[in-house]
C-alpha positions in Angstrom: 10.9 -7.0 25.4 9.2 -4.4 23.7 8.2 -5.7 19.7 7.1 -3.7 17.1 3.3 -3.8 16.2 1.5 -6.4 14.4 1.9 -5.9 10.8 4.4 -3.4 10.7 8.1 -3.4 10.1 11.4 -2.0 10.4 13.4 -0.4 7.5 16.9 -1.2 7.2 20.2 -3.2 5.7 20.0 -3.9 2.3 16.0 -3.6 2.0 16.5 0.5 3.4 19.3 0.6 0.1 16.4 -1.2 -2.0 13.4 1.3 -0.7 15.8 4.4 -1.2 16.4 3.4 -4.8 13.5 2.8 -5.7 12.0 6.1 -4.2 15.2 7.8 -6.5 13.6 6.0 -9.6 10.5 6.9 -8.6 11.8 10.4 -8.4 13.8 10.7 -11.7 10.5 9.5 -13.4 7.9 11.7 -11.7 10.3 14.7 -13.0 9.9 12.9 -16.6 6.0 13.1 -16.4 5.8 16.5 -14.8 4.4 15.5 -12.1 4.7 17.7 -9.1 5.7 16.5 -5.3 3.1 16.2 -2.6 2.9 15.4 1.2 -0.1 15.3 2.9 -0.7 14.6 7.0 -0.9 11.3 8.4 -4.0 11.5 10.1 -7.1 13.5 9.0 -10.7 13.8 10.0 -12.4 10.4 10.1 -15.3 12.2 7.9 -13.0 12.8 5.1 -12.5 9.3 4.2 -15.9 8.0 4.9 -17.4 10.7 2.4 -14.1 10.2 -0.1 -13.4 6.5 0.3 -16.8 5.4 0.7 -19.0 3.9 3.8 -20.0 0.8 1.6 -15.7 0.2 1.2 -14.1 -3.0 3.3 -11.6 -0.1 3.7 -14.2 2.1 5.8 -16.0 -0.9 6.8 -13.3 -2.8 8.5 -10.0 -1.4 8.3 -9.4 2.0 9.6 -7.4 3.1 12.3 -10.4 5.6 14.0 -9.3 7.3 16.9 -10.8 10.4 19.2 -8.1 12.7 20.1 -7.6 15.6 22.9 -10.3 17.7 21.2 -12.8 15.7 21.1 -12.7 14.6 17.3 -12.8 12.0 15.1 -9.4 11.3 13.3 -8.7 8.3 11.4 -4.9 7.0 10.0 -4.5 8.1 6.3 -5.9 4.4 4.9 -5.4 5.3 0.7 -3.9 8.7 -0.6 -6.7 9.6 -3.0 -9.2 11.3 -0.4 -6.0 13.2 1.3 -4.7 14.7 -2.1 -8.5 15.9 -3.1 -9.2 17.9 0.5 -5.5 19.3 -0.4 -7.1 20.1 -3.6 -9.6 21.6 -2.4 -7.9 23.4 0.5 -5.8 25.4 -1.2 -7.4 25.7 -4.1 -4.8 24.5 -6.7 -7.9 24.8 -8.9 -7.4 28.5 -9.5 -4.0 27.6 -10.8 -3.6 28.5 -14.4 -1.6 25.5 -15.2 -4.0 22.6 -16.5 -4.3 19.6 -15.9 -2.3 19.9 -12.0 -0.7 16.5 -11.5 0.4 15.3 -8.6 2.7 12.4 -6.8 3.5 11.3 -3.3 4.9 8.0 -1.7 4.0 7.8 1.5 2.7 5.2 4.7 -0.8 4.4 4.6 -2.9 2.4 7.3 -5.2 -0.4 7.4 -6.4 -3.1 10.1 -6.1 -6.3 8.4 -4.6 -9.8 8.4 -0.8 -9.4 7.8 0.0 -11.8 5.3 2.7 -11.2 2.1 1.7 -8.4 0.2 -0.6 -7.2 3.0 0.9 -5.2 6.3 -1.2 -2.6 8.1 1.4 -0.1 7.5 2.8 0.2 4.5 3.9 2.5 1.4 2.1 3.6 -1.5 3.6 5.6 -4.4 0.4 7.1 -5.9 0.0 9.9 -8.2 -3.6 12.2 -8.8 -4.3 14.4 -12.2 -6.8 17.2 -12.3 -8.9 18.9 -14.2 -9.2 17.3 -17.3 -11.3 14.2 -19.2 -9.3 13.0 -21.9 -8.7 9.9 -22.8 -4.8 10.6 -23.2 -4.6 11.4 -20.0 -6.0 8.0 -18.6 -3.4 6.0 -20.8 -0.5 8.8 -19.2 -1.9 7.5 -16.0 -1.1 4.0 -16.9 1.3 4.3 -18.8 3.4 6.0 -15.0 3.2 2.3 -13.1 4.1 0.2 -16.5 7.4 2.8 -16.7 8.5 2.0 -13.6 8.2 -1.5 -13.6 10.1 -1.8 -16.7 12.8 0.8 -15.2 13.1 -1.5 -12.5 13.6 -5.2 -14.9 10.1 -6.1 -13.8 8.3 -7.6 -17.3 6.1 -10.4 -16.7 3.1 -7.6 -15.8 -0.4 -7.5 -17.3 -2.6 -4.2 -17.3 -6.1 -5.5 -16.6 -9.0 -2.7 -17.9 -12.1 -1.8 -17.5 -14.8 0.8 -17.3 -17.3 1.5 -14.9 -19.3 4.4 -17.2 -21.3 7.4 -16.0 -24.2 7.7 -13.6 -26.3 6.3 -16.1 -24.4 3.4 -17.0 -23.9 2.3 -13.5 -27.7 3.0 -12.7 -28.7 0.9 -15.7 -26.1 -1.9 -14.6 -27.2 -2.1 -11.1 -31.1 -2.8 -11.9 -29.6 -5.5 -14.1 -26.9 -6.8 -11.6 -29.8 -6.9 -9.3 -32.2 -9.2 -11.1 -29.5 -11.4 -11.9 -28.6 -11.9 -8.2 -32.2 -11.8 -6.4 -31.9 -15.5 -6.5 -28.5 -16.4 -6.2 -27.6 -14.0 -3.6 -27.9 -16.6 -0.7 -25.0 -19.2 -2.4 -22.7 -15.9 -2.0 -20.7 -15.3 1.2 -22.1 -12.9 4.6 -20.4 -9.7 2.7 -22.0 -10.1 -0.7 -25.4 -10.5 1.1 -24.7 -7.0 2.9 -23.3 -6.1 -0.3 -26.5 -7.0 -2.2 -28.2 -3.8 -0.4 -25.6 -1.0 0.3 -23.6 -1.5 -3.1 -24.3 -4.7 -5.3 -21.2 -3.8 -8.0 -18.7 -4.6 -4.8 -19.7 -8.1 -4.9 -17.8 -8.4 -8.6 -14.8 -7.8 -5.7 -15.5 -10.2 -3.3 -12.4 -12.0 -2.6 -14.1 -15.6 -1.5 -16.4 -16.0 -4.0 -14.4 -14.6 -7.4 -14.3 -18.1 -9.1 -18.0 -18.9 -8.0 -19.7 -19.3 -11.8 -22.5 -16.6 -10.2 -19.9 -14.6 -10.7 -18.4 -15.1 -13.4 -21.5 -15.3 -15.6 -22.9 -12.2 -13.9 -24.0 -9.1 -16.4 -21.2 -7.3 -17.8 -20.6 -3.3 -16.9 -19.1 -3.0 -21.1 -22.6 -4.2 -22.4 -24.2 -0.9 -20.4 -22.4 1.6 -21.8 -23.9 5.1 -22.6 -22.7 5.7 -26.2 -20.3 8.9 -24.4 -18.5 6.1 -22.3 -17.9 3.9 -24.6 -16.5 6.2 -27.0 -14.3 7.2 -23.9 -13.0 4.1 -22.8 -12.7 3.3 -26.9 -10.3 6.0 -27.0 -8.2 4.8 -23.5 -7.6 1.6 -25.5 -6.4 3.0 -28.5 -4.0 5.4 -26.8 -2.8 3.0 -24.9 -1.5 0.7 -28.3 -0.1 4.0 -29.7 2.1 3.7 -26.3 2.3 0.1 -27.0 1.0 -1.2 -23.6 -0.1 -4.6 -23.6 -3.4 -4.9 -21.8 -6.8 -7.2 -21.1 -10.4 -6.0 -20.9 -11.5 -6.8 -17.6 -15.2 -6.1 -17.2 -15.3 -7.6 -13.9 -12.8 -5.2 -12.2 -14.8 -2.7 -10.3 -11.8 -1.8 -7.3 -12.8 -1.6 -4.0 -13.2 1.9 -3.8 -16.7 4.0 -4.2 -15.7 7.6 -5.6 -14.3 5.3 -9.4 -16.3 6.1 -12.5 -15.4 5.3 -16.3 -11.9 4.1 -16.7 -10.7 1.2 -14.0 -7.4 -0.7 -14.2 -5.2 -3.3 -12.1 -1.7 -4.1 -13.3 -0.9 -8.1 -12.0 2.5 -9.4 -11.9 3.5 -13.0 -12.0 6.2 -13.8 -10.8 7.5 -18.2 -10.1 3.8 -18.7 -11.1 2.1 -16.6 -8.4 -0.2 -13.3 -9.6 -0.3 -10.4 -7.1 -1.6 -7.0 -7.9 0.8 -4.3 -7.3 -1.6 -1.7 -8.9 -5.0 0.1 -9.0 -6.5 2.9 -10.1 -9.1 4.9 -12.5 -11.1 8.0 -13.1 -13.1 9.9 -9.8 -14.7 12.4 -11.7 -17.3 13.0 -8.7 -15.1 13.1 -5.7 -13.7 16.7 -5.8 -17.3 17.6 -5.7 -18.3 15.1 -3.3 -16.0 16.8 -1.0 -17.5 20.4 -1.4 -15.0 21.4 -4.4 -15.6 22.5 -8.2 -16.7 20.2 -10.3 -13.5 18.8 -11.6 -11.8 15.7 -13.9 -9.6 13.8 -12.4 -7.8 10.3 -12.3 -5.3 8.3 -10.2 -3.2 5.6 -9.0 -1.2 3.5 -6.2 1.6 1.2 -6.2 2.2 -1.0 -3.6 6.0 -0.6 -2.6 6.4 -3.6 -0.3 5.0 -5.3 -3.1 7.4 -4.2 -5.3 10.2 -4.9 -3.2 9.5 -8.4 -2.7 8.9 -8.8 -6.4 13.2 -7.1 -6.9 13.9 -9.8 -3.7 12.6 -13.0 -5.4 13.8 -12.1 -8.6 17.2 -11.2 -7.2 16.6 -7.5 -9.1 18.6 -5.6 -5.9 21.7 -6.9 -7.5 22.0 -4.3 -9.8 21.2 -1.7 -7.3 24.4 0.3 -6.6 26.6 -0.5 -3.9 27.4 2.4 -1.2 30.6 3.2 -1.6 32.7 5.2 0.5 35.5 8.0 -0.7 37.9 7.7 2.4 38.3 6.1 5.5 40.6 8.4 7.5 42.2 6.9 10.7 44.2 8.3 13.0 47.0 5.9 14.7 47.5 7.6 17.4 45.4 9.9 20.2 47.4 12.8 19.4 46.2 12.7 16.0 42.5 12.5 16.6 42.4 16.2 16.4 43.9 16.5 13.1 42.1 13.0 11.9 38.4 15.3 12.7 39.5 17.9 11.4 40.1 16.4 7.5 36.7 14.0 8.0 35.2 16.8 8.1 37.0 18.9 5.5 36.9 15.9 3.3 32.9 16.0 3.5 32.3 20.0 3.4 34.0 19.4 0.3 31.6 16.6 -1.0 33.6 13.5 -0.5 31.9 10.9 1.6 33.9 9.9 4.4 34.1 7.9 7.7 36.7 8.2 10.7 37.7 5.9 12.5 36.1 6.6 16.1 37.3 2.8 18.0 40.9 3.2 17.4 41.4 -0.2 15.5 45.0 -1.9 14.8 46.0 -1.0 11.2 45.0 -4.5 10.2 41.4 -3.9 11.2 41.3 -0.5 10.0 42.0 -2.3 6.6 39.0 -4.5 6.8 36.7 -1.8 8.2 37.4 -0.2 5.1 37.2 -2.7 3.0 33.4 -3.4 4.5 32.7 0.0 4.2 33.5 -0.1 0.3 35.9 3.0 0.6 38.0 4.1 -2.4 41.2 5.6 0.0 42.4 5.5 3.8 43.8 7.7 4.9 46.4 6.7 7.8 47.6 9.6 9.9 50.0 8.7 12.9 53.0 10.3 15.0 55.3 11.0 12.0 52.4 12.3 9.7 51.9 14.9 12.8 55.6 15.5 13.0 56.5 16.1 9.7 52.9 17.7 8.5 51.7 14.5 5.8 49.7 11.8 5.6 49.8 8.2 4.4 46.9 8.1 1.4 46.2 4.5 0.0 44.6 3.9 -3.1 42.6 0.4 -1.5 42.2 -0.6 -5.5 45.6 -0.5 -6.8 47.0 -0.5 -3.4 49.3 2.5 -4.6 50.2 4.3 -1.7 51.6 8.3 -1.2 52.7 10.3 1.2 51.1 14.0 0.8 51.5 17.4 2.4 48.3 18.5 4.1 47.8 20.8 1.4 48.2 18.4 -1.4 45.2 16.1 -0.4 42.0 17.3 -1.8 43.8 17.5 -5.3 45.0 14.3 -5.0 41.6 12.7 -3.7 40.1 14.7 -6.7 42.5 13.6 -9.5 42.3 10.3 -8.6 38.5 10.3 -8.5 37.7 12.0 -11.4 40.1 9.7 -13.4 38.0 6.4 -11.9 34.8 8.0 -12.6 35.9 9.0 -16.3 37.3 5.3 -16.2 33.9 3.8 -15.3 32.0 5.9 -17.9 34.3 5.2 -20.4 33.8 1.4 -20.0 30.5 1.6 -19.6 30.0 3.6 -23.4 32.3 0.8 -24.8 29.9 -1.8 -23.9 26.9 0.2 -24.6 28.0 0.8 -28.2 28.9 -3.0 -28.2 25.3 -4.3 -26.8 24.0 -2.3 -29.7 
């Protein structure tokens, strides 16, 4: 038998009803924001990302999915979103736009070789969004602000927006000399990476994942106490915008991400959820890449959420059971052969006319028609047999009240209608009663 690779998965049941909910949510509040819809390819050149993402990354390092296709080039699986977005960018130069800052979103699959383990697959989603062309510090705390919506849209509140701030050139430049001294003796009781680390890109060994609790570590130099006087003030002003929105957060100055292209503003946003912390968020400001990768000199600052992530998160805390059921409008079935004709013909009227419908296709006894329709969550069926044919009706049951009609053809969509929009005025009704109740 033929199994699906390593790390990977396959969408469907309740968890495909989970994932499209969540990409609706996502939806409703990306057209909140302003935020305009973006898709970029799957693959790209292989150059892209090591220029973008960074050579000294584990991403670049060890993860990509590098390949040489037909022609002779160098393509690697999309491993982050960031890199793809800017060359779009770039491309087709939304720069000349008029409309500033251009923001961006996308949820999309991303790639990367690594140990499966929860949280972790080697293809997976990421819901990301990308904002151009501009420095303030407003926009930094919009940029959080996104992720913290959505988790509290979705019932998810035990979160924490970890902070920090990686200055300018000379911030960094000043920090590494001083990161350096502190570790020129204590680099060899750090793991094989932070040793190769130590020479390509010393601030990635405040991200090493074996050696985080080490006390080297933890009592290395701080990034906060470099600051140039213009990023402090900056990541001063982050902070304050984010308590006008009234986001609770932690100054982190040992976040750094794992990616090259961050300057000034970092963040992480953990959830804990039974007493386990994941991160289910990363971002900050790349106010070099766009040049890196041959554009204008431009502003601009991002995010990713991890959707599986999320999704296990609304599994364990039993969150998908306030997701919407799928329910069905009518179930038609016809009794008898002569009336599958007739039987098509309505499904498919029902639906041109924006109903959601199924037909019975298996030619089920009436008692198992009943429970098909019943596991299929429909509203009506819709029996049609040799007398309905005969005498040019149908049998409609309401599967709720269990009120039951016989119609004239012509008499069905107004029925279907009027009994629909009563339910539906019904529901809302109720649900304003308890709304002005709750309050």
């Amino acid at each position: 038998m033929i199994n699906k690779p390593k790390g990977t998965y396959d969408l469907y049941g309740k968890d495909a009803k989970v994932f499209l909910y969540l990409e609706d949510v996502i939806k409703t509040l990306m057209d909140s924001y302003n935020y305009e819809y973006i898709k970029t390819p799957v693959f790209e050149q292989s150059n892209l990302f090591h220029r973008g993402v960074g050579p000294s990354s584990d991403i670049i390092r060890k993860e990509t999915y590098d390949f040489i296709d037909r022609g002779d080039r160098n393509m690697t699986l999309r491993p982050e979103g960031t890199a793809s977005i800017v060359r779009s960018y770039i491309e087709n130069k939304f720069y000349a736009n008029n409309i500033s800052p251009q923001k961006f979103w996308y949820i999309d699959k991303m790639y990367r070789y690594e140990r499966p383990q929860k949280g972790r697959l080697r293809e997976f989603f990421q819901f990301g969004c990308e904002a151009f062309d501009s420095d303030s510090p407003m926009l930094d705390a919009e940029i959080i602000s996104i992720p913290v919506s959505l988790l509290e849209r979705l019932g998810i509140t035990n979160i924490k927006v970890r902070i920090n701030s990686l200055g300018d050139e000379q911030t960094r430049k000043s920090y590494k000399e001083a990161l350096v001294n502190y570790l020129n003796e204590k680099i060899d009781d750090l793991c094989s990476d932070c040793k190769d680390r130590f020479t390509k890109n010393p601030l990635r060994i405040l991200d090493c994942k074996i050696d985080k609790d080490s006390p080297i570590i933890k009592n290395a130099p701080k990034i906060t106490d470099y600051l140039t006087d213009s990023s402090k003030e900056h990541f001063d002003e982050v902070l304050e915008y984010l308590n006008d929105l009234e986001i609770n957060y932690e100054v982190d100055p040992y976040i750094i991400r794992g990616l090259d292209y961050y300057t000034d503003t970092v963040f992480e946003i953990e959830a804990t959820i039974n007493d386990e912390s994941m991160i289910i968020c990363g971002g900050g400001r790349y106010d070099k890449l766009v040049e890196d990768l041959e554009g204008p000199q431009t502003k601009a600052i991002g995010f990713a959420v991890g959707i599986e992530r999320i999704m296990s998160i609304i599994d364990t805390l039993k969150l998908d059971e306030d997701i919407p059921k799928n329910e069905l409008d009518t179930f038609v079935v016809p009794l008898t052969k002569q009336a599958n004709h007739f039987a098509l013909s309505l499904n498919q009227a029902l639906r041109l006319v924006g109903l959601s419908s199924e037909l019975d296709y298996k030619q089920r006894s009436i008692k198992s028609c009943f429970k098909q329709a019943e596991l299929l969550n429909a509203k009506f069926i819709i029996l049609i047999g040799e007398d309905e044919i005969k005498n040019d009706y149908v049998t409609i049951k309401n599967l709720s009240t269990k009120e039951e009609k016989q119609l004239k053809n012509h008499e069905i969509l107004e029925y279907l209608f009027e009994q629909l929009d009563s339910d539906e005025e019904h529901c809302c009704s109720c649900h304003n009663k308890d709304h002005k109740h709750e309050n």
